[in-house]
N, C-alpha and C positions, 0 to 999 in steps of 0.2 A: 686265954679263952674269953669269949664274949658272950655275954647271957641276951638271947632272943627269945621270941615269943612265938608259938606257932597259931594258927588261926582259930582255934581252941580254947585258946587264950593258957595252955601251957609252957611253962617256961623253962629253957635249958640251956645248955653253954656249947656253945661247939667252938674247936681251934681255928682261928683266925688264919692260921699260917696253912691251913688245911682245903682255904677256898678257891677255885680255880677262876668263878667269875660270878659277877652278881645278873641277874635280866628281871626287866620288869616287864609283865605281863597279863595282867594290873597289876599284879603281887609281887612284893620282891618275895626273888628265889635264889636261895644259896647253889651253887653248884659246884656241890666238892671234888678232888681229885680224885676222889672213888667212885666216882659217877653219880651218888646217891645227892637227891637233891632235898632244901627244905625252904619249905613256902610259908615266909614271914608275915605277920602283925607288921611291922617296922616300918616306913619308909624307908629305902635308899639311902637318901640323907642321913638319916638314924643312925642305919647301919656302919657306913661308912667313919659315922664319929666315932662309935664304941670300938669301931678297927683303928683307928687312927690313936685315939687316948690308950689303947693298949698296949699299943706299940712306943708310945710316949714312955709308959711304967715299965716297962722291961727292957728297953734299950737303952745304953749309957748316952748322957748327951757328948755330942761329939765339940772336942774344945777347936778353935781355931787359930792359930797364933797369926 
């Protein structure tokens, strides 16, 4: 889970593995697989890192030989 900000300046976590695509429109907007959307504080960029380092802590790293 990733903790974002809503434009309220409220904060909560939503599943990362739950998001179907980001669009900016000024605002980023989560658009989950349930249709339900939510319209970030965050930059894009932002967003993107806190998906990115989550998936870093819960995925084994992959060894190479």
């Amino acid at each position: 889970m990733i903790k974002v900000t809503k434009l309220d300046g409220t904060e909560y976590y939503v599943n990362s593995h739950q998001i179907e695509c980001i669009e900016v429109n000024p605002d980023t907007t989560l658009v989950m697989l349930s249709g339900k959307h939510h319209i970030l504080r965050e930059e894009v960029d932002d967003v993107l890192e806190k998906i990115e380092a989550y998936h870093r802590r819960v995925s084994p790293p992959v060894i190479q030989e």
